[in-house]
C-alpha distance (Angstrom), angle and dihedral (degrees) to the residues before:
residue distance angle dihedral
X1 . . .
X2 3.65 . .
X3 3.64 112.6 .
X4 4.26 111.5 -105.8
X5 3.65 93.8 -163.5
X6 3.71 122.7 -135.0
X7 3.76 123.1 -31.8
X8 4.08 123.0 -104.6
X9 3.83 95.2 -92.7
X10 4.06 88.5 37.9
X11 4.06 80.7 63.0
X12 3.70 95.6 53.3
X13 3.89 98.7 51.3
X14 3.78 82.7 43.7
X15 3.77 97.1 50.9
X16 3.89 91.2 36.0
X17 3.67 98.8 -119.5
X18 3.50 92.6 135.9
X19 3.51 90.3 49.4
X20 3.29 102.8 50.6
X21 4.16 93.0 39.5
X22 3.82 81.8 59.8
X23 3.40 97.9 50.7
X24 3.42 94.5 45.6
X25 4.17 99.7 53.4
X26 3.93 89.8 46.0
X27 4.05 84.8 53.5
X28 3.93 93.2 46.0
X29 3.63 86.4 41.7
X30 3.93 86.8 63.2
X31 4.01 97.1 34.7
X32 4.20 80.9 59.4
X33 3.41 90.0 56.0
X34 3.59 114.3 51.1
X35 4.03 84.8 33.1
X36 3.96 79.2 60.0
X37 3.82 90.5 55.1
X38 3.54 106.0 41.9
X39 4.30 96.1 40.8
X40 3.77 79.1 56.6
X41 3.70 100.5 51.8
X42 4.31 81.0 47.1
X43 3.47 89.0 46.1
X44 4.33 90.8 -137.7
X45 3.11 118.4 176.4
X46 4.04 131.5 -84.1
X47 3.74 93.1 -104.1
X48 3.93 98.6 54.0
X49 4.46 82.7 65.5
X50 4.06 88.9 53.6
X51 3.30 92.4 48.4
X52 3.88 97.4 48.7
X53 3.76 84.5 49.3
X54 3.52 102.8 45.6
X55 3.99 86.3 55.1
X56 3.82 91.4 47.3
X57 3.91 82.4 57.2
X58 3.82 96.7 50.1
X59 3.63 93.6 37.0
X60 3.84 83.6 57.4
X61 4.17 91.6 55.8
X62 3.81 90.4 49.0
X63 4.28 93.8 44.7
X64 3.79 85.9 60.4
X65 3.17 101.1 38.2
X66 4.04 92.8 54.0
X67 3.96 86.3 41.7
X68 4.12 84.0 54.4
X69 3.69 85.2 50.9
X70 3.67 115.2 31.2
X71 3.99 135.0 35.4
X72 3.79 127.1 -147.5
X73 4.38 99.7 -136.4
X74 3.76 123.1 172.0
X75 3.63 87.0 -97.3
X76 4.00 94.5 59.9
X77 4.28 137.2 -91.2
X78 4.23 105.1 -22.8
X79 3.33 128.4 -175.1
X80 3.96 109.1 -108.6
X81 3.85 97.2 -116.4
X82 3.77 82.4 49.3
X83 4.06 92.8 67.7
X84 3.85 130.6 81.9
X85 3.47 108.4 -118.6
X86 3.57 90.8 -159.0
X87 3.91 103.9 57.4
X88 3.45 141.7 69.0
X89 4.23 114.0 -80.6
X90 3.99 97.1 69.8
X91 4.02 83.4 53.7
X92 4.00 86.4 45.4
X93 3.81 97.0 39.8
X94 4.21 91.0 44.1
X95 4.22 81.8 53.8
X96 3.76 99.6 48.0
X97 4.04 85.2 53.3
X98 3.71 89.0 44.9
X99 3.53 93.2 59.2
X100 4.48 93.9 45.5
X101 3.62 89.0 50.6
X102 3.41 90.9 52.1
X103 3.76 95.5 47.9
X104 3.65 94.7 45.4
X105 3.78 96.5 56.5
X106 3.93 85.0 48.3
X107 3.58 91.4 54.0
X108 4.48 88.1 46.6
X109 3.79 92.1 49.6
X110 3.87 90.0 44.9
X111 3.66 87.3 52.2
X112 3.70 95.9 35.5
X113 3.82 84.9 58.9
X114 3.76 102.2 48.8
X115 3.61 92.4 47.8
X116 3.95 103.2 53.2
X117 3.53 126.5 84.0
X118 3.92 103.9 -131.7
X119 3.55 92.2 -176.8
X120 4.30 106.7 93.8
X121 3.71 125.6 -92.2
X122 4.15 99.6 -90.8
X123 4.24 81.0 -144.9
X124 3.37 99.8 35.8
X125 3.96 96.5 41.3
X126 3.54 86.4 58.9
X127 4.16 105.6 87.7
X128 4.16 125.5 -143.2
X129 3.68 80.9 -112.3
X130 3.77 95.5 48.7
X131 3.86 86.9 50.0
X132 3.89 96.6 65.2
X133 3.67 131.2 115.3
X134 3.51 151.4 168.0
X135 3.68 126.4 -149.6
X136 3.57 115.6 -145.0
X137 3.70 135.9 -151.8
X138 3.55 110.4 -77.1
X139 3.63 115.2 -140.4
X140 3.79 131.2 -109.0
X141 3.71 106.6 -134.6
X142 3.57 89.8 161.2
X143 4.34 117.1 128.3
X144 3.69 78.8 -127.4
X145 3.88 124.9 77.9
X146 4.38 78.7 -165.2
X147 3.19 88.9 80.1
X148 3.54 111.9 48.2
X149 4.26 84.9 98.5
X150 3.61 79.8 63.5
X151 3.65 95.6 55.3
X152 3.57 86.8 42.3
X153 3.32 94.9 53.7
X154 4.13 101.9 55.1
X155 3.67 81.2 50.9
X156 3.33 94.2 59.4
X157 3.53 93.5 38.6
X158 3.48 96.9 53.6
X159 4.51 91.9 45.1
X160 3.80 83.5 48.9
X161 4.14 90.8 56.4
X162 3.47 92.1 50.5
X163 3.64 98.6 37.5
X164 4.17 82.7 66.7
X165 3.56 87.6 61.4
X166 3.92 104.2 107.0
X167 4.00 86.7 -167.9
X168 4.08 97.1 61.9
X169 3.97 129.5 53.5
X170 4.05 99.2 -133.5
X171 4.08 113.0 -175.5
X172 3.22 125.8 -128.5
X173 3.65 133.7 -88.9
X174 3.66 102.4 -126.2
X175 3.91 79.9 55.1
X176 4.13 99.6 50.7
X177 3.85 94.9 39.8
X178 3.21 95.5 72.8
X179 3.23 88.2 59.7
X180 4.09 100.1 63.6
X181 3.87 110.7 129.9
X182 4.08 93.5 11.2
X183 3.42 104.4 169.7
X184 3.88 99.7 -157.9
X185 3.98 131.2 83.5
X186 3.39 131.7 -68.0
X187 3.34 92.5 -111.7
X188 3.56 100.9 58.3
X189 3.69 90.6 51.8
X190 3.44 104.8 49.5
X191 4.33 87.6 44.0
X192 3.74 86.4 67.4
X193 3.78 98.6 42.7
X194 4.11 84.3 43.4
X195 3.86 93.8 -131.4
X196 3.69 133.7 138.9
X197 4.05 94.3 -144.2
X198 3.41 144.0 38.3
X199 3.61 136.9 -164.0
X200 3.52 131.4 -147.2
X201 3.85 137.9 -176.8
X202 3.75 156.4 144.7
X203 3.55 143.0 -127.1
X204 4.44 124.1 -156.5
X205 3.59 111.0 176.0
X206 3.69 116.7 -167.3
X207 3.83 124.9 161.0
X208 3.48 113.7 -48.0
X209 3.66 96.3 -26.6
X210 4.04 126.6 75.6
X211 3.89 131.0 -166.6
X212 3.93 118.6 -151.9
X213 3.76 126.6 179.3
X214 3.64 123.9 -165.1
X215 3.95 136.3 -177.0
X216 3.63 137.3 176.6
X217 3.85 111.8 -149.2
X218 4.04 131.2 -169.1
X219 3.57 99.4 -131.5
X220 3.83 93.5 -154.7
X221 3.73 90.9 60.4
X222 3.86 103.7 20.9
X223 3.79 82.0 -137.5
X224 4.03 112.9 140.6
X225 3.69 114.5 -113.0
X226 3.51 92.1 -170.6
X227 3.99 143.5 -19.2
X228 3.49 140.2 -179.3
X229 3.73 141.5 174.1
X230 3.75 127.1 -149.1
X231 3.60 131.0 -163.5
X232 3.96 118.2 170.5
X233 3.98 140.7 109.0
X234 3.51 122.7 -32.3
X235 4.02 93.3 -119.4
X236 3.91 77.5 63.5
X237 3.39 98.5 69.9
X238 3.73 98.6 96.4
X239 3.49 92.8 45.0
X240 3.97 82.4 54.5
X241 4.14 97.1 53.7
X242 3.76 88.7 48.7
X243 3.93 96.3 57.3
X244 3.57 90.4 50.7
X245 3.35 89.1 55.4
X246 3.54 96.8 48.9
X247 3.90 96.9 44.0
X248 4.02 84.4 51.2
X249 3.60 95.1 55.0
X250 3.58 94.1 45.1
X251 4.16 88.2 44.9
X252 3.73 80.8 56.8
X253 3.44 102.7 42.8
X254 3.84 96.0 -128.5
X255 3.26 126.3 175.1
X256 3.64 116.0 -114.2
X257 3.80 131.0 -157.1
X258 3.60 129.6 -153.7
X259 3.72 95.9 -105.7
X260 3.65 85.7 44.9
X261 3.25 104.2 53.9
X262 3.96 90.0 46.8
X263 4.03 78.4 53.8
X264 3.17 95.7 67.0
X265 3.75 100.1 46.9
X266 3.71 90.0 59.0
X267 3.60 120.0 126.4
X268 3.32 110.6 -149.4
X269 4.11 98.2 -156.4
X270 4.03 129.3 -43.7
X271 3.39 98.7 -138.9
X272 3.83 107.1 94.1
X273 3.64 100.1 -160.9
X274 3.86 92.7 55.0
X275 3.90 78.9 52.3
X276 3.78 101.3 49.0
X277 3.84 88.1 53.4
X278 3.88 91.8 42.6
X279 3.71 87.2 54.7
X280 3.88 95.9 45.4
X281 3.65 96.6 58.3
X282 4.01 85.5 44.2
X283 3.80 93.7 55.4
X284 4.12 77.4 44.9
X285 3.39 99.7 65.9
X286 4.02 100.5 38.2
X287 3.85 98.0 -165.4
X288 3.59 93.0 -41.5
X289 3.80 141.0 99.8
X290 3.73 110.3 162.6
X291 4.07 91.1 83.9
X292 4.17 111.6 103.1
X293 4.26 89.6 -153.2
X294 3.56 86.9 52.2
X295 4.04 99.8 46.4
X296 3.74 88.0 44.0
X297 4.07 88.8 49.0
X298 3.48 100.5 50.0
X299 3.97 99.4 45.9
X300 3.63 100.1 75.6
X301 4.01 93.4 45.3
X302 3.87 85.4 52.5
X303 3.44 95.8 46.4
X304 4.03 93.8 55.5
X305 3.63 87.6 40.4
X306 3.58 88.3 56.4
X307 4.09 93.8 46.9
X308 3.75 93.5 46.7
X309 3.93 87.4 61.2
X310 3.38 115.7 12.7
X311 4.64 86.1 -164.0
X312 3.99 92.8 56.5
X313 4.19 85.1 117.5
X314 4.18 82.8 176.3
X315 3.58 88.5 63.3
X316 3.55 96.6 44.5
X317 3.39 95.0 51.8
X318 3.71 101.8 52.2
X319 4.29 86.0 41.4
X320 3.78 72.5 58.3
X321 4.21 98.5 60.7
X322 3.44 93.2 34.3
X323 3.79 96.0 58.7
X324 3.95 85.8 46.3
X325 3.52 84.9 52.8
X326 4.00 93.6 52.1
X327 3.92 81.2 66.3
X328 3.89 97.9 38.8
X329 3.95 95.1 57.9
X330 3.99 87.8 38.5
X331 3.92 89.4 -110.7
X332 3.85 86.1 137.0
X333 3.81 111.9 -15.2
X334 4.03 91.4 -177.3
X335 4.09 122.9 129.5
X336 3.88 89.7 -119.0
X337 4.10 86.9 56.3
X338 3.72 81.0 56.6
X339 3.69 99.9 39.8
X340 4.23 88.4 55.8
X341 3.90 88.6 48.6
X342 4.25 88.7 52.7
X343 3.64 88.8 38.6
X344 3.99 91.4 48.6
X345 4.01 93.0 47.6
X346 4.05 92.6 42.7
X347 3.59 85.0 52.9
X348 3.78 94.4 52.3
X349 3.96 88.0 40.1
X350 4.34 88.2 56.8
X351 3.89 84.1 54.8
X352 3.52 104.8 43.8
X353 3.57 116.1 8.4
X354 3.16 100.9 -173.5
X355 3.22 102.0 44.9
X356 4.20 120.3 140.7
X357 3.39 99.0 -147.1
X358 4.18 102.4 52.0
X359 3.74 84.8 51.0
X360 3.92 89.0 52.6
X361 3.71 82.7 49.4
X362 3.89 94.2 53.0
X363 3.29 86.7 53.3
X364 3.31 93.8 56.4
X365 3.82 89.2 45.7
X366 3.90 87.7 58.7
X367 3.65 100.0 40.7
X368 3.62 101.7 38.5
X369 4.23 99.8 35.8
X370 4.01 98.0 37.4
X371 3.67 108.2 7.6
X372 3.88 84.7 -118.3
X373 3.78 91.1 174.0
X374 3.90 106.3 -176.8
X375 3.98 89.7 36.8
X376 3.66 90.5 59.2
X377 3.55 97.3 51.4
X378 3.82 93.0 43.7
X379 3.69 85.6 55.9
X380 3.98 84.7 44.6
X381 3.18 98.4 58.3
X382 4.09 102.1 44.0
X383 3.96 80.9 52.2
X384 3.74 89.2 53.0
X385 3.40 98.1 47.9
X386 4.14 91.6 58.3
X387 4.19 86.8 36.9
X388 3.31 108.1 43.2
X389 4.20 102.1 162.2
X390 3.49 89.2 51.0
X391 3.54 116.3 123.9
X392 3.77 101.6 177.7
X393 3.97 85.8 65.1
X394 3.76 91.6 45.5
X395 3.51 102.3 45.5
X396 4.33 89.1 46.6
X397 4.03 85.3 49.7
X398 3.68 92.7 47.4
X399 4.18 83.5 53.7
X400 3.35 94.7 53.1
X401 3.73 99.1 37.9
X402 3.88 75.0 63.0
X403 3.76 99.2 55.4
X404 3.30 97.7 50.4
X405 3.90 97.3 49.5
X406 4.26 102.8 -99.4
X407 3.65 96.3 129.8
X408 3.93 91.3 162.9
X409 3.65 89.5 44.1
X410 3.85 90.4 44.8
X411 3.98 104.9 52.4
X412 4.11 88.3 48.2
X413 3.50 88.6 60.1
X414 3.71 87.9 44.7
X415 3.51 96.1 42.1
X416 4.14 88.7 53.1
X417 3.31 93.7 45.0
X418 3.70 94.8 59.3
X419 3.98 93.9 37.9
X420 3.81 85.0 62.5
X421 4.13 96.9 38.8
X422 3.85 99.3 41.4
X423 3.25 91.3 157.5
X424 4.27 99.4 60.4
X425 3.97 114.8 90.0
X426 3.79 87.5 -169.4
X427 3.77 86.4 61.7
X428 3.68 88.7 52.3
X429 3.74 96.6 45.0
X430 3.92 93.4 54.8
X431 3.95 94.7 46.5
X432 4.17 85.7 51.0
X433 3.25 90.2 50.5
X434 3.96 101.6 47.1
X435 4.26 83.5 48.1
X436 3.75 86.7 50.8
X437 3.74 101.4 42.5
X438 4.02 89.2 34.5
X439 3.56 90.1 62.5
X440 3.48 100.8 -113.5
X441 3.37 108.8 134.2
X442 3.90 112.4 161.5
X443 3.59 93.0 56.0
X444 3.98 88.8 41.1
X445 3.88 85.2 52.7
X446 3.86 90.0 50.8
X447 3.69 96.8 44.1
X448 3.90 91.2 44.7
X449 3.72 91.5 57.3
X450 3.98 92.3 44.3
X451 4.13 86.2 49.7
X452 4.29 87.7 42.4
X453 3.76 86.5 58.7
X454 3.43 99.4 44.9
X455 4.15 96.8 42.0
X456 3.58 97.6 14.6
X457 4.07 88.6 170.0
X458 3.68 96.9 45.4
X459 3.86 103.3 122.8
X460 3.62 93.1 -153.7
X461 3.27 92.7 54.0
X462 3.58 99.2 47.4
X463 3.65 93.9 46.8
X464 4.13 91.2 52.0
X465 4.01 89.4 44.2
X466 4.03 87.3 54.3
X467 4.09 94.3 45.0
X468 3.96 83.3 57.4
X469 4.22 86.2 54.0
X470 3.22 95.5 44.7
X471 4.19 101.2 42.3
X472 3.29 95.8 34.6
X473 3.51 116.3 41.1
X474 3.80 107.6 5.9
X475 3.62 97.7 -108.4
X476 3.99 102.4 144.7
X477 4.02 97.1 156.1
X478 3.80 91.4 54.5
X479 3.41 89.8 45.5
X480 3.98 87.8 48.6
X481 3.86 88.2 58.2
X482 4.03 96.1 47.0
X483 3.98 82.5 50.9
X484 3.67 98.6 43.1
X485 3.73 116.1 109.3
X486 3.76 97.7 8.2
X487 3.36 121.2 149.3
X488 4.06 123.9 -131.8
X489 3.91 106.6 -87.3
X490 4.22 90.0 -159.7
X491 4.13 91.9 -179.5
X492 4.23 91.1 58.7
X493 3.55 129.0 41.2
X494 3.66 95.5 -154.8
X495 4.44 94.1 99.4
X496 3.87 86.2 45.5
X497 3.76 96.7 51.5
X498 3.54 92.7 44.8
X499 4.10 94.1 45.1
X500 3.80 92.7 42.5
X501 4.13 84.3 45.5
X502 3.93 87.9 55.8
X503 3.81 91.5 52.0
X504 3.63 99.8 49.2
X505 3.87 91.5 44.3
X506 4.26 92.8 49.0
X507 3.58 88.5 43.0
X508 3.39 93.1 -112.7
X509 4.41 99.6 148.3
X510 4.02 102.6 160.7
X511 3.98 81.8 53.1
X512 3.60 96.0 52.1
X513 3.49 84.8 54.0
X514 2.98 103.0 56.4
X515 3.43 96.8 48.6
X516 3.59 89.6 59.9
X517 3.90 82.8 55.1
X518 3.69 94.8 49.9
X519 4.23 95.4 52.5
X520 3.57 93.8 43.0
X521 3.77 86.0 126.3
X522 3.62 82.9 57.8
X523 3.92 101.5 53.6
X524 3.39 102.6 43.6
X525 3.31 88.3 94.8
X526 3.61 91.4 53.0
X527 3.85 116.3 93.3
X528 3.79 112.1 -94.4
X529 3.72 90.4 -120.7
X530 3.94 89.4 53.5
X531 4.28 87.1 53.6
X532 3.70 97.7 46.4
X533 3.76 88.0 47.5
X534 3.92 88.1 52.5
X535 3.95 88.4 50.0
X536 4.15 90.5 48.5
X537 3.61 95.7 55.4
């Protein structure tokens, strides 16, 4: 058999190209390191680095190449086909190489050592979980009960600061406030609104001057992360709400953006009593905007808050929805009610342009005057982007996902929006619902059950959790038990769609109509074609 001689990668060992293409990257490896150092302390420029690099990486090519070529023997450089492959100097050469590689990867994990900081990242060590808080009430301990929308207000002030911090997971205030004069632990507070932190303050308000104190607390250990009291003017008191902000983002080590941080340096206004009326029709509408009293309540505070300083862009803004709204809830559903509302928001827009809440208004504009679907949810999500811990803008995007057919889309919005407002049932309802009416009916059956434990005598609840038993799997006598005893719930149709459903499916036609009988309250605001059709079935 005649003899092949060794195979390609046979030749390299034997040659030492691997060797020496070893030795060479864990030597460049350490050339780009120091060279990293000491360009730095010089401060060269970016391109002198490339070019060091792209020469380590030819210099590579051609230290092969010679290795391929040439041998280093105890009698000097020879050419390859120059060298007995039987005797001694490759085996003496191949040792000597041995030996530098060795050293040189020494010398890189001695330097690799030195140079990294074992101890963990104080941002990075820091988990999305660890990096949740809830802000709770602060307490009035002003002489005056007047000024408890003041107190109300920096609180609010201070939850919406944070809650623009992408980095954290802040709760909502519909889910803290309840919350205001809690008597128990930390700990048991923050395990039901599933955060790590909590904040607490207070507010005193006397004269010209106010006092606010402020801590950040780990609720695991109760141990204060931070606290601070401040006493000064009462022009001061914005300054005051942004430090806390600040010194609870840095408590937290959050990561801030730009925009961010220029967030929370924002002054809203300086003129306190355009505040205190901003913050009264804010503590008016709690989270909500679909109430006539309210809307009607909160124009004429807006309107003086507007007058007193003409740059308070917050106020605009929310002047802005609440207009819209005048024409939503049929108030005043004229084109000059929706002129003011544009007017109001372009106004806010020319002060702050980038500001969250007058695109969450526009939204509302778009939605709410012209059922402009996808220019609402544009608007939504730009607003989002900036506002990130707002549920208000979640829970509208997740309604208009809806409309226009993103049912995926839709129930993460929902499903956000009620991770970060654990506290709001009507939250809860609406992302049942859109899991029901989307279709999805094993993770409606899972979250039904979850909500069933929780409110196990909520009739809405009950009556979505038997819709899924009955359209789904079939399962009317289950669902007859869930439905059992319920009382009617005249402001949502979801009990009487899920009763009538039970009749029609057992047969049961006299019942259905009577049903129908029973929630006439209810479907008279259906179209009289939709209630005869109900009666024909």
């Amino acid at each position: 058999m005649t003899d092949k001689g060794p195979s390609f990668l046979g030749e390299l060992r034997q040659r030492n190209v691997i060797r020496v293409g070893l030795a060479y990257a864990v030597a460049a490896w350490l050339i780009a390191q120091v060279a990293d150092i000491v360009l730095e302390s010089f401060e060269a420029p970016s391109w002198v680095m490339r070019a060091l690099l792209t020469a380590l990486a030819v210099g590579f090519l051609a230290a092969v190449l010679l290795a391929w070529v040439f041998e280093i023997t105890p009698e000097g450089i020879k050419r390859e086909r120059d060298i007995d492959r039987n005797g001694t100097s490759r085996y003496r050469s191949g040792r000597r190489l041995d030996f530098a590689i060795i050293g040189l990867l020494s010398v890189a994990l001695a330097y690799f050592i030195a140079s990294h900081d074992w101890r963990p990242d104080p941002v990075t060590a820091v988990s999305a979980a660890d990096k949740s808080i809830a802000v709770l009430p602060f307490d009035n301990l002003s002489a005056s009960e007047e000024n408890a929308f003041f107190a109300s207000g920096v609180h609010e002030d201070v939850l919406t600061y944070l809650a623009k911090i992408g980095d954290l997971r802040v709760i909502a205030r519909s889910s803290v406030q309840p919350y205001a004069g809690d008597q128990r632990g930390i700990a048991a507070i923050a395990a039901e609104l599933g955060v790590a932190h909590v904040v607490e303050g207070s507010v005193r308000r006397a004269g010209n001057r106010v006092r606010v104190t402020a801590q950040l607390i780990d609720a695991a250990t109760e141990e204060h992360l931070w606290a601070e009291n401040y006493d000064r003017d009462l022009d001061d008191v914005f300054d005051i709400q942004t430090d806390i902000a600040r010194a609870i983002v840095t408590a937290l080590q959050a990561e801030l953006s730009a925009e961010e941080q220029a967030v929370i340096a924002q002054v809203p206004t300086r003129n306190i009593e355009a505040y205190e009326k901003y913050a009264e029709a804010r503590a008016i509408r709690r989270g909500s905007a679909y109430n006539a009293g309210q809307i009607r309540a909160m124009a004429p505070l807006l309107e003086t808050a507007v007058r007193l300083d003409p740059g308070f862009a917050l106020a605009h803004a929310l002047l802005g929805s609440v207009y819209t709204n005048f024409y939503w809830l049929n108030i005043d559903r004229s084109a000059e009610r929706l002129e003011l509302a544009r007017a109001s928001i372009d106004r806010a827009f020319a002060l702050q342009p980038d500001l969250p809440e007058a695109r969450a208004a526009l939204a509302e504009y778009y939605y709410r005057g012209f059922n402009n679907y996808p220019k609402a949810l544009e608007e939504l999500v730009a607003a989002r982007d900036r506002f990130p811990n707002n549920t208000d803008i979640l829970e509208l995007m997740g309604v208009i996902q809806r409309r226009l057919g993103q049912w995926d889309e839709s129930i993460d919005s929902l499903r956000a929006a009620t991770q970060l407002d654990p506290g709001d049932l009507g939250k809860k309802h609406l992302l049942m619902e859109t899991l029901l009416r989307g279709n999805k009916l094993e993770a409606a059956s899972a979250f039904g059950d979850r909500l069933l434990a929780e409110y196990p005598e909520d009739p809405i609840f009950r009556a979505m959790r038997a819709t899924v038993l009955m359209s789904g799997y079939g399962q009317l006598d289950a669902a007859g038990e869930l439905l059992a005893g319920i009382e009617p719930v005249m402001e949502d149709p979801e009990v009487f769609i899920a009763e009538l459903t039970l009749a029609l499916y057992s047969g049961r036609y006299e019942d259905g109509l009577a049903l129908i009988d029973e929630y006439e309250g209810l479907l008279s605001a259906f179209p009289d074609g939709a209630r005869d059709f109900l009666r024909s079935w």
